[in-house]
Backbone as CSV, one residue per row, in Angstrom:
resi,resn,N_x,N_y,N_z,CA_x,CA_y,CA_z,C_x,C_y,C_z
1,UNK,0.823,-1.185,0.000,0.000,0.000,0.000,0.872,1.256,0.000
2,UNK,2.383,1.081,0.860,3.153,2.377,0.734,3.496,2.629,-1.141
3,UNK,3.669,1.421,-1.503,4.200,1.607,-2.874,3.456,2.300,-3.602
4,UNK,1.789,1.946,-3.627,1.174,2.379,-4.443,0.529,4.076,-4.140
5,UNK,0.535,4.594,-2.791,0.807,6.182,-2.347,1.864,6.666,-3.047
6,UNK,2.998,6.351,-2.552,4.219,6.667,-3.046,4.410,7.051,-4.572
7,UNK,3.203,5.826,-5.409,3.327,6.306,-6.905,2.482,6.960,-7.395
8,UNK,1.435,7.204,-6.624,0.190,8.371,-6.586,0.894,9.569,-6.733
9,UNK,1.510,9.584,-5.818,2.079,11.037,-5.605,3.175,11.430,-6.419
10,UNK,4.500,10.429,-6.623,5.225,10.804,-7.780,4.645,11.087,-9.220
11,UNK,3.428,10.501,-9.338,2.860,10.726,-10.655,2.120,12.088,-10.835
12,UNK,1.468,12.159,-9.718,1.219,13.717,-9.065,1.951,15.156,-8.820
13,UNK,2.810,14.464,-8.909,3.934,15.939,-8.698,4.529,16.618,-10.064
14,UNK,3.450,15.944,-11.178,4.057,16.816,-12.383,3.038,17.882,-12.696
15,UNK,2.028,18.254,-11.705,1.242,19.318,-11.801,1.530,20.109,-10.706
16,UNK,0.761,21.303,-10.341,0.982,22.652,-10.058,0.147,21.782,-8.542
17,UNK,0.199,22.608,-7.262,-0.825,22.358,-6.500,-0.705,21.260,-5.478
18,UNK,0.227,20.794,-5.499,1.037,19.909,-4.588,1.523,20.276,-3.057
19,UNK,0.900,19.679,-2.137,1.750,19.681,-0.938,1.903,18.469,-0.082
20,UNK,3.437,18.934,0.850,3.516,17.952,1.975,4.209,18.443,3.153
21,UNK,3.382,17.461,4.098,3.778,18.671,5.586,3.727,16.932,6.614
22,UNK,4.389,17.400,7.432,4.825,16.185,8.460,4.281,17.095,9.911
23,UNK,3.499,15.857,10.667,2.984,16.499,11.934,3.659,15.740,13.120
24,UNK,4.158,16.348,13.986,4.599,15.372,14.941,4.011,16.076,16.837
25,UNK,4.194,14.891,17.187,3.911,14.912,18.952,4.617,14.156,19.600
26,UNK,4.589,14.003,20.638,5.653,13.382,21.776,5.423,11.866,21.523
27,UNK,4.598,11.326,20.963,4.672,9.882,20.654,3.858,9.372,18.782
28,UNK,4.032,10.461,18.271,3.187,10.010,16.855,4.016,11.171,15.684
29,UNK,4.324,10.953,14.830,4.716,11.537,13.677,3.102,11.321,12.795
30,UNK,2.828,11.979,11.766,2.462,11.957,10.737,2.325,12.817,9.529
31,UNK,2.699,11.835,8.264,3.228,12.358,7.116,1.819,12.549,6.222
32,UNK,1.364,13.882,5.757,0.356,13.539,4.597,0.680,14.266,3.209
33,UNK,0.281,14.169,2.308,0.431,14.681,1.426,-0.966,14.821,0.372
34,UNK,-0.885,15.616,-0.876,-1.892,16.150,-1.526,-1.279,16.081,-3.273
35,UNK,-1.702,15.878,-4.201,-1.227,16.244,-5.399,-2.697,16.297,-6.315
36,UNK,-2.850,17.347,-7.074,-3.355,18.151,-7.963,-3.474,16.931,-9.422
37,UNK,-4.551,16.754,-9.501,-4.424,16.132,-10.747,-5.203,16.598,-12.306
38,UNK,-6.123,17.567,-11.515,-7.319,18.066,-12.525,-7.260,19.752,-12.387
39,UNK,-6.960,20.508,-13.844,-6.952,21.786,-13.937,-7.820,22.489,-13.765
40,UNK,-8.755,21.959,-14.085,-10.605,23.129,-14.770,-11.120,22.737,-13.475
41,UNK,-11.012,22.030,-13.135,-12.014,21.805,-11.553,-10.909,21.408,-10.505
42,UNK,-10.595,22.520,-9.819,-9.419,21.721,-8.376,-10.101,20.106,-8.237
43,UNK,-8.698,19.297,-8.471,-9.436,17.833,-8.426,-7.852,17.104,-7.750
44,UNK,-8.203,16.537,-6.214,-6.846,16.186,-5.889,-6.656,14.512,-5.714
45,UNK,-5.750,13.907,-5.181,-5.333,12.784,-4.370,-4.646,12.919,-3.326
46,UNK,-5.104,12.405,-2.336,-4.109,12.564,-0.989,-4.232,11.037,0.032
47,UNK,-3.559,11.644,0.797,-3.123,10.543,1.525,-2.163,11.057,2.513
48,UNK,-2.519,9.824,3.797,-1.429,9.982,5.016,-1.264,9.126,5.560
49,UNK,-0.161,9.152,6.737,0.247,7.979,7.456,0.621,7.815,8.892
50,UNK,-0.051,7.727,9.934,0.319,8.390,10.918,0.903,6.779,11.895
51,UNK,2.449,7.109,12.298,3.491,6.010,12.765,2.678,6.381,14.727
52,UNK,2.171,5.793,15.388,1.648,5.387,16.699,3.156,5.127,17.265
53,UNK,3.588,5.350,18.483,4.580,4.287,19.158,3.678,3.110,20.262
54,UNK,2.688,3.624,20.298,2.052,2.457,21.134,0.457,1.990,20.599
55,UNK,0.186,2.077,19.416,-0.990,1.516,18.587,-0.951,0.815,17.472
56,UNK,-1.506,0.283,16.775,-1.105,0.413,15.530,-1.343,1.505,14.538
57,UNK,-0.180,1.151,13.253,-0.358,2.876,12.115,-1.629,2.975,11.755
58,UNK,-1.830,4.089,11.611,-3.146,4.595,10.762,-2.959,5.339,9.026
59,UNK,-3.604,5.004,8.306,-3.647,5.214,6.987,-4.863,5.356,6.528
60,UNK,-4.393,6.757,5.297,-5.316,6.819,4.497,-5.264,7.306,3.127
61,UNK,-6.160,7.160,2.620,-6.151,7.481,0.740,-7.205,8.066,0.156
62,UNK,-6.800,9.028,-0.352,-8.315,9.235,-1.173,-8.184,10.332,-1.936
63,UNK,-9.437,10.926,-2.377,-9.464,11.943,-3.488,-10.641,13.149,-2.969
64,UNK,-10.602,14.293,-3.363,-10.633,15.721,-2.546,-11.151,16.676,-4.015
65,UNK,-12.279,17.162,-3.726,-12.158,18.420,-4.693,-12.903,19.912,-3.801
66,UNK,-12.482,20.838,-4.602,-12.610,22.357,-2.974,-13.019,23.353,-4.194
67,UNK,-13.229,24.253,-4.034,-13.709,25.282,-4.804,-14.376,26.434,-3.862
68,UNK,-14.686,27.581,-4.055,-15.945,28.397,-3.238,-17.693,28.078,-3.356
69,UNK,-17.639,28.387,-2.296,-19.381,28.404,-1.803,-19.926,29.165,-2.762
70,UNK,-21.373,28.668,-3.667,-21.710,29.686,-4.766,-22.893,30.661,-4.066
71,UNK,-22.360,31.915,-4.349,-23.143,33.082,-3.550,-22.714,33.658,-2.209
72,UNK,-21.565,33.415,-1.859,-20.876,33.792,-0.808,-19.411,33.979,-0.996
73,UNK,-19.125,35.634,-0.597,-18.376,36.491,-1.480,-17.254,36.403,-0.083
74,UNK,-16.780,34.949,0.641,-15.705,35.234,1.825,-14.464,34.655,1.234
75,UNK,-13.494,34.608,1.490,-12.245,34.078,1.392,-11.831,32.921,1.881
76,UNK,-13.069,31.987,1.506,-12.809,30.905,1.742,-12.755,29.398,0.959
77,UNK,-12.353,28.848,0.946,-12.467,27.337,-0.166,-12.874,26.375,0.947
78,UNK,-13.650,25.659,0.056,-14.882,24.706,0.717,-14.107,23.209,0.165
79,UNK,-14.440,22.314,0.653,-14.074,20.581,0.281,-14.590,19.784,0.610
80,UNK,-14.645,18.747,-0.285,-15.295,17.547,-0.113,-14.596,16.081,-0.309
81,UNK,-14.657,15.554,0.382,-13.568,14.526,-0.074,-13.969,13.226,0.555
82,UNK,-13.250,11.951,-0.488,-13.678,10.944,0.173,-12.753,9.900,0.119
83,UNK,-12.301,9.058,1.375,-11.458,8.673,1.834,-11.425,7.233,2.022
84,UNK,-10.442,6.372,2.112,-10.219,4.857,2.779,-8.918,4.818,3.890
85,UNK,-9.722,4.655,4.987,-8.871,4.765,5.860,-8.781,3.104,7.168
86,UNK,-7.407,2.876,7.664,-7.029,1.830,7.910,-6.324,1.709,8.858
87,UNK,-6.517,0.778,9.783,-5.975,0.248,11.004,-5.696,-1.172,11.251
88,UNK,-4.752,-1.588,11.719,-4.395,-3.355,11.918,-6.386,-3.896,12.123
89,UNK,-6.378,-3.230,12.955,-8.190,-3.908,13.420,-9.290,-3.428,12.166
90,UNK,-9.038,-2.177,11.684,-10.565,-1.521,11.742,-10.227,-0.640,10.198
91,UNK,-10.963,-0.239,9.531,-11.209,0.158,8.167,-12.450,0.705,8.110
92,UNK,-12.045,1.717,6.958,-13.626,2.152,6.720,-13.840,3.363,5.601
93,UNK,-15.020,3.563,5.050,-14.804,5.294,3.802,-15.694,6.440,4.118
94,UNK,-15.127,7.144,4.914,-15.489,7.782,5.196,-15.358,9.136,4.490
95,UNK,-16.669,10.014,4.422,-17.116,11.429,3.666,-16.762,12.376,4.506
96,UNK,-16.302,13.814,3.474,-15.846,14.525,4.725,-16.093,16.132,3.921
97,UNK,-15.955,16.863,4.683,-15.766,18.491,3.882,-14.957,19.232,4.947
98,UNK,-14.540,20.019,4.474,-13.644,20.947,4.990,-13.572,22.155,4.571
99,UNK,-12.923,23.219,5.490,-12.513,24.788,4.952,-11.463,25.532,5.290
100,UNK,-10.802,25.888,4.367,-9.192,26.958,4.548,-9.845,28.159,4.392
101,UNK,-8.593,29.205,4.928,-8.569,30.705,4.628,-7.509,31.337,4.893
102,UNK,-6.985,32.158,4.298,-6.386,33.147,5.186,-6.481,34.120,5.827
103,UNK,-6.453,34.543,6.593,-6.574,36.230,7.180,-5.296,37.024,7.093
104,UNK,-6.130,38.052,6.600,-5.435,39.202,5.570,-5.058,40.654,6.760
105,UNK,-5.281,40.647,7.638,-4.733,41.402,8.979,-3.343,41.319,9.087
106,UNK,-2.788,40.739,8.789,-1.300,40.585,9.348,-0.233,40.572,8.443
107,UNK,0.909,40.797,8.612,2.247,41.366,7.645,2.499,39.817,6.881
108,UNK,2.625,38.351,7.770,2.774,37.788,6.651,1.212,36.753,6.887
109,UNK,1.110,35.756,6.048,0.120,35.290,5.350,-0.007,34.224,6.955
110,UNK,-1.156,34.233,7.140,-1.645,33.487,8.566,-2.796,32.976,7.621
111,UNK,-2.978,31.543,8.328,-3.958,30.640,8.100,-4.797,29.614,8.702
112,UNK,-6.106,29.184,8.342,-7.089,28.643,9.517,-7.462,27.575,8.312
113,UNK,-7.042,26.571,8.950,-8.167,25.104,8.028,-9.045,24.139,9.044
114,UNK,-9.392,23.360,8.583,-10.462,22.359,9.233,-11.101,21.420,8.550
115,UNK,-11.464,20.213,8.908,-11.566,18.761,7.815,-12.761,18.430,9.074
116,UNK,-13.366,17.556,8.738,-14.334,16.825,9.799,-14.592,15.449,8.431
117,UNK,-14.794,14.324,9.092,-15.203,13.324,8.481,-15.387,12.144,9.029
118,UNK,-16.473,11.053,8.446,-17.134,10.481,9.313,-18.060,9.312,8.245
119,UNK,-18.000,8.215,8.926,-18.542,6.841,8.131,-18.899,5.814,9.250
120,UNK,-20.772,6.116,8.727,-21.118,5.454,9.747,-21.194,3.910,9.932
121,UNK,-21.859,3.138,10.348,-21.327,1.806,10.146,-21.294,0.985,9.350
122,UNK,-22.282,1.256,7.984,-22.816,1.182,7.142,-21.191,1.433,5.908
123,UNK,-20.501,2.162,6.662,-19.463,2.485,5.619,-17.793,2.009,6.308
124,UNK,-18.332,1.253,7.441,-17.363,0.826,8.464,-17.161,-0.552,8.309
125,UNK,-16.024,-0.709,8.298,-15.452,-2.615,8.572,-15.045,-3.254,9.142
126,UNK,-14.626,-4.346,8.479,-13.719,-5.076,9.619,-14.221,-4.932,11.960
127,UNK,-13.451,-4.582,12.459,-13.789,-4.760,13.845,-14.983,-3.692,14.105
128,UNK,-14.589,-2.096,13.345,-15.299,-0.936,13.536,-16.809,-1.046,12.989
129,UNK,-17.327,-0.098,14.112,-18.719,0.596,13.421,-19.320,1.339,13.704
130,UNK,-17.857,2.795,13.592,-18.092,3.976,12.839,-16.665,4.405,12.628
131,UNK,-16.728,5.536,12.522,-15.106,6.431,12.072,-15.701,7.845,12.516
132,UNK,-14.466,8.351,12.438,-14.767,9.788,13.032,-13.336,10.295,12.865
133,UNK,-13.084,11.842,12.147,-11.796,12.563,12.306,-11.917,13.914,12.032
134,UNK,-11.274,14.393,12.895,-11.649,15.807,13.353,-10.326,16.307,13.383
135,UNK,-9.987,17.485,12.591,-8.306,18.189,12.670,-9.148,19.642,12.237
136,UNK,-7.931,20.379,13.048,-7.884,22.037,13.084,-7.019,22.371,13.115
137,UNK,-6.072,23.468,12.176,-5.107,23.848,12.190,-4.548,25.339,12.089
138,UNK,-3.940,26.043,12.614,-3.399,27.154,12.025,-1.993,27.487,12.338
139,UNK,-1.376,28.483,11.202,0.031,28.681,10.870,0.124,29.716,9.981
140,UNK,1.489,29.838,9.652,1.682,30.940,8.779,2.349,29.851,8.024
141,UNK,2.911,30.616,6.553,3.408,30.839,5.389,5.298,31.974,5.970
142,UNK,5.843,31.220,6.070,6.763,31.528,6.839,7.885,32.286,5.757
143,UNK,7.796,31.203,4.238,8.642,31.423,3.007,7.752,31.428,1.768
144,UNK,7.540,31.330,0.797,6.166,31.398,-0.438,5.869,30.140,-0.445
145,UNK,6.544,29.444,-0.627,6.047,27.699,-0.497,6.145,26.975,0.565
146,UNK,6.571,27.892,1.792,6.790,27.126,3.009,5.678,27.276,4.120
147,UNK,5.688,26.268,5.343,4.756,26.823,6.519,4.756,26.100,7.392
148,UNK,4.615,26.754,8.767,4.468,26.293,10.054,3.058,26.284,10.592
149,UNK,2.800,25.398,11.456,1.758,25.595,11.866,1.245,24.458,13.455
150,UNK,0.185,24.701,14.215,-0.128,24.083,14.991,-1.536,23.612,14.533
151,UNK,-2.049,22.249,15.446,-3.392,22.128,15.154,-3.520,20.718,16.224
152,UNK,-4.865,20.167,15.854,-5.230,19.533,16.868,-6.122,18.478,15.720
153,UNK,-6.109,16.805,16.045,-6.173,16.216,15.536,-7.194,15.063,16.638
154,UNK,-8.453,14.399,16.339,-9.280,13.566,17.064,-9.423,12.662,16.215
155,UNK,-8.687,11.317,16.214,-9.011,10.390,15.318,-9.867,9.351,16.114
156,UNK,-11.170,8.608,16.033,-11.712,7.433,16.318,-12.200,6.586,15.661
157,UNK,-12.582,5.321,16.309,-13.201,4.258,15.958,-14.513,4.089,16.154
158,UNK,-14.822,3.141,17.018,-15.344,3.025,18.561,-14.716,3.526,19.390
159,UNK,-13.908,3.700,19.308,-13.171,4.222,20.881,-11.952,5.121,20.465
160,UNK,-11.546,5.661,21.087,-10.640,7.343,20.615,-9.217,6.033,20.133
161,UNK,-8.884,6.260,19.148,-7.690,6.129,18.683,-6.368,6.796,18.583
162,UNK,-6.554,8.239,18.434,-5.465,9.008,18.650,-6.583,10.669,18.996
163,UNK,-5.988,11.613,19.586,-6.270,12.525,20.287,-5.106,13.364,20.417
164,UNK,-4.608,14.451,19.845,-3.330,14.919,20.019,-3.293,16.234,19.449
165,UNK,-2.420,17.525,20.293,-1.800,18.540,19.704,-0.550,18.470,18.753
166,UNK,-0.715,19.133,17.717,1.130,18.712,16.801,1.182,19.724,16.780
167,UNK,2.501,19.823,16.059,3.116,20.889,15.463,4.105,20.337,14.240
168,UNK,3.346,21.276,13.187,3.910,20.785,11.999,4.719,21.478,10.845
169,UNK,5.281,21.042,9.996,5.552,21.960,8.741,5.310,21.610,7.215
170,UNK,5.033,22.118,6.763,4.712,21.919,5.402,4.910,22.617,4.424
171,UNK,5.299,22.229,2.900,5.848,22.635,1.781,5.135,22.133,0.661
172,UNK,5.040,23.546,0.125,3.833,23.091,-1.833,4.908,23.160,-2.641
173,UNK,4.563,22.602,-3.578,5.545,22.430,-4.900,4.354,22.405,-6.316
């Protein structure tokens, strides 16, 4: 499964719209990434991988498209995306939307995102039956393609799987 991310994304990286950012905490790293595959309609692939020291890894894959809200004139991009995500025990595809922005107050480029997603049992496998993931993040744009940032991450099953503050960085290409 790493192989076939791995070639998602190298195949991905010959378009515009690409990123990858690594999150870490006192006991969990995780790596995700994004690549751009469709011009006329933002149309992505992504995927992540988050290394546990005391669980097993968590993984996921999937495909993402974002655009603005029609009739609402804010600075924001909207998403929808839908995912396969994986645990030694538990699996499942879960639907999700999300929203970025920046705020334009400040000397350099500051930013607010947010994902929520969720598959109820009906879309749940193996041991699970449901899913649930919840991340919030904000940071700046530190360099034009670069960025720091903090956020907060609620991954579950049935039962909380990971729960954690990071701090991360990330780079578009």
């Amino acid at each position: 499964m790493k192989k076939l991310l791995l070639s998602v994304f190298a195949a991905g990286s010959l378009f515009a719209g690409n990123f990858a950012n690594l999150q870490i905490t006192n006991d969990t790293i995780m790596v995700e990434g994004q690549a751009k595959v469709s011009y006329e309609q933002p149309f992505y692939v992504r995927g992540g991988y988050l290394i546990n020291s005391d669980k097993s890894n968590f993984f996921y894959a999937g495909v993402k498209s974002e655009g603005q809200a029609i009739g609402i004139d804010l600075p924001i991009k909207f998403s929808l995306f839908v995912d396969f995500v994986h645990t030694t025990k538990n699996s499942a595809l879960p639907v999700g939307i999300g929203a970025s922005s920046y705020i334009g107050q400040f000397s350099i480029p500051v930013f607010v995102r947010g994902e929520f997603e969720y598959a109820p049992k009906i879309l749940s496998f193996d041991e699970a039956d449901k899913f649930m993931k919840f991340k919030v993040e904000a940071g700046t744009q530190f360099i034009e393609n670069g960025e720091v940032f903090v956020g907060y991450r609620d991954i579950s099953f049935d039962n909380n799987y990971d729960s954690s503050l990071y701090v991360g960085v990330g780079f578009t290409f």
